[in-house]
N, C-alpha and C positions, 0 to 999 in steps of 0.2 A: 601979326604974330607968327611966329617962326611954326614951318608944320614939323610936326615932331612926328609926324605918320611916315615921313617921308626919311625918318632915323630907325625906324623899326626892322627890325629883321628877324625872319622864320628861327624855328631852331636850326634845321637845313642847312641854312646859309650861314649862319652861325659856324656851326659844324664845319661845314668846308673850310671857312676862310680859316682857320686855326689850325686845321689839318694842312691844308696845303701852301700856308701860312710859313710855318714850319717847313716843311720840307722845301720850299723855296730860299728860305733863311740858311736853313742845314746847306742848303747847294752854294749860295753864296759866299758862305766860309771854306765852303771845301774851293772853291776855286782861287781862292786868296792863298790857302793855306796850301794847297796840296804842291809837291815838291816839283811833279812831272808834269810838263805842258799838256799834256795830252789829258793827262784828267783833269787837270782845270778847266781845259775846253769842255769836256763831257760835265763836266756838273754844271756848267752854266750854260748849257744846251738844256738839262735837266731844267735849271730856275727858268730859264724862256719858256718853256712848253708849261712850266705852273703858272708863269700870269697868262699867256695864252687861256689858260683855263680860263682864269680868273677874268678874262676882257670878253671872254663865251657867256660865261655867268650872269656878268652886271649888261649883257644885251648888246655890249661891241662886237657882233659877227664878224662883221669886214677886220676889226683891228686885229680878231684874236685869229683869224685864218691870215694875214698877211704875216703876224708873230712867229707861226709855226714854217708857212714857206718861206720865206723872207729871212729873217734872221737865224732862226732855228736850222732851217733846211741848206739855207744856200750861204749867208755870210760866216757862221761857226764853221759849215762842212770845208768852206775858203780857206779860214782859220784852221783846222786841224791838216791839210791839205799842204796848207804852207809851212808848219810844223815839222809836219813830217818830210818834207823836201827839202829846207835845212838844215833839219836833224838837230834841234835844243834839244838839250839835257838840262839835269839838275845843278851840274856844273858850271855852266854856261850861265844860268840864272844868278848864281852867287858871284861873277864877275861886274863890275861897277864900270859899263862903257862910258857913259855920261856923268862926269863928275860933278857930284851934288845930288844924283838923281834919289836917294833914297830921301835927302831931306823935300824934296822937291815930292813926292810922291807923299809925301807924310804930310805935308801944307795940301796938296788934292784930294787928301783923303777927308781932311779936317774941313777944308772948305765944308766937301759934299755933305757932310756928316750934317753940315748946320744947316745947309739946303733943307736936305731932305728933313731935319725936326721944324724950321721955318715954313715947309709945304703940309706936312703932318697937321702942325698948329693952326693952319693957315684954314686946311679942308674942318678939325676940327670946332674952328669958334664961326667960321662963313654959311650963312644959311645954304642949302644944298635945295636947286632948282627938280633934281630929278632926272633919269633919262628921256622922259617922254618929251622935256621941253628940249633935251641937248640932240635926241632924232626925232626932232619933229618933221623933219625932212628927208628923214633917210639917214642910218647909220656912216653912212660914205660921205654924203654930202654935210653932214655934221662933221667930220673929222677931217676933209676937204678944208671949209669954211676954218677951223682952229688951223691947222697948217700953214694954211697962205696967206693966214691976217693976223692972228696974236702972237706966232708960233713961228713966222716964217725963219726969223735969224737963227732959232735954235733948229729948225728944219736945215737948212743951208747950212751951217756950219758941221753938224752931223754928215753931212754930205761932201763936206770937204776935208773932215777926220780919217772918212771909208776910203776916199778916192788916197789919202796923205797914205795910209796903212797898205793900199793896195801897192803903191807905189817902193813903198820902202820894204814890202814883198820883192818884189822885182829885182830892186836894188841888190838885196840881200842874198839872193839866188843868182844873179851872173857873177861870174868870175871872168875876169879879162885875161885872156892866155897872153902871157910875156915872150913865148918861145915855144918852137916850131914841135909837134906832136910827133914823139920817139914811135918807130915802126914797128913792128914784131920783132924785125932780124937784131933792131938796134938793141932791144928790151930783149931779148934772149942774147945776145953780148954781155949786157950788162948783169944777168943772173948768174954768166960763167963767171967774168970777172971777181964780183961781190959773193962767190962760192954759196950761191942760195940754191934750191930746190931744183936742180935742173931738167932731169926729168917730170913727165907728169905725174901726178901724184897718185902713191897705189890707191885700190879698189880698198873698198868696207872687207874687213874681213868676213870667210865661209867658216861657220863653227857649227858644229854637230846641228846637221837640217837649219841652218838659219844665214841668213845674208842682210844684215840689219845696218843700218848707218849708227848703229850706236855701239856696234863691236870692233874693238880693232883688228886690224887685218895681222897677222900672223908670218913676222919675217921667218928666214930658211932657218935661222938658227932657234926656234922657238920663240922671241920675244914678240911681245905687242909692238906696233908700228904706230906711234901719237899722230902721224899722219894723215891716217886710213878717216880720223872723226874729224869734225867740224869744232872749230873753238867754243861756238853754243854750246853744243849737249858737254864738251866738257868742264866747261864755267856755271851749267848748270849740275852739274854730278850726277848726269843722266846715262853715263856712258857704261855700259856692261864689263867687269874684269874678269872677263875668261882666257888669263896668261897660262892661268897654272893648268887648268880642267884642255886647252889646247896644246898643251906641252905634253901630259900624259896621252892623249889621245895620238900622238904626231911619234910616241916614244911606243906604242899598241901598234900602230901603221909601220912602222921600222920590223918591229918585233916579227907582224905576219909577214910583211915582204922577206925576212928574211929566212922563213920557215919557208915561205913558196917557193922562193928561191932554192934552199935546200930539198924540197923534192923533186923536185925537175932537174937539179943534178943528180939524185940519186936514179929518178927514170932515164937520166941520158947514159947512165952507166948501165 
């Protein structure tokens, strides 16, 4: 007779697994869904550290610390590392380099879909041994023993997915230079030619007590200089407009110079 003691669960545990249940669920679609690579990585950095939890809970010590270093810590942080080196966008995501690939990704989603309700159905109609019988040896040496004998092809193959992905990291980050690396002298030639920016470029503007990168610098003739800021703060509308409050100030500065002027010509008379 099937133990049905061995189905029973605390409120406790109850409780968690539905809470963090959820929030691993929530994380999962956000990394499906979400538009930037960079948060996809991060929610499902997020889902790894909830079953981590989750393999602490049900008594897999060894699996739920190798979750957190291991994948959590070192294969995602690889993952966002190579992201950010380079440089997807949202844009890039919506290009189709592999043609076919979205239907191809829509039959891998389907497969797993039925996997994963085939393992669901699978754990719920199979009488359930228990962990004492699955570490009766030690949590390592029970998940040892699954690895390298029921497990081993899905082990190896996982292992040659990691090694396929590092690889095509690699790939994806060199570029082959075709032709020989322009000098300084050549590249400042080429900015006189192509009438670009020749000189350096001025300094942040100085406005009443302030020297900010987000004011523009103040040419001779009173206007703002779009040069002085960085294309960020002005793509973000971070950037201060002190044209006009600089133009009176610089029209005050004329004024007294030429009142102080005028008494030093009247003292030299």
């Amino acid at each position: 007779m099937m133990d049905l003691a061995a189905y029973s669960t605390s409120t406790g545990e109850a409780f968690q697994f539905w809470v963090l249940g959820t929030v691993a669920v929530i994380g999962a679609l956000c990394t499906v869904f979400m538009k930037k690579a960079v948060h996809s990585a991060l929610c499902l950095a997020g889902t790894m550290i909830v079953l981590a939890v989750f393999y602490l809970a049900n008594g897999a010590y060894f699996l739920g610390i190798v979750q957190i270093v291991v994948y959590t810590g070192a294969i995602m942080m690889l993952f966002l590392f190579v992201v950010m080196l380079v440089g997807v966008t949202a844009a890039d995501s919506l290009k189709e380099t592999i043609k076919g690939q979205r239907w191809l990704a829509l039959l891998c989603g389907l497969g797993f879909g039925i996997l994963l309700c085939a393992g669901i159905g699978n754990a719920a109609l199979t009488e359930f041994n228990g962990l004492g019988q699955a570490n009766a040896g030690g949590n390592v040496e029970g998940l040892a023993a699954l690895i390298f004998t029921k497990y081993v092809f899905a082990f190896e193959l996982t292992g040659a997915l990691l090694i396929t992905a590092a690889v095509g990291a690699m790939v994806l980050t060199h570029r082959e230079r075709t032709e020989r690396a322009k000098t300084q002298r050549e590249l400042a030639e080429q900015r006189v030619r192509e009438g670009k920016q020749v000189p350096p470029l001025p300094a942040p503007g100085v406005y009443a007590r302030h020297n900010a990168v987000d004011i523009a610098g103040i040419l001779p003739d009173g206007t703002a200089s779009e040069l002085t800021v960085i294309k960020t703060l002005r793509q973000r509308g971070q950037i201060r407009d002190v044209s006009t409050e600089a133009i009176n100030d610089l029209k005050a500065l004329e004024r007294r110079a030429e009142e102080r002027l005028g008494r030093e010509e009247e003292t030299a008379k």
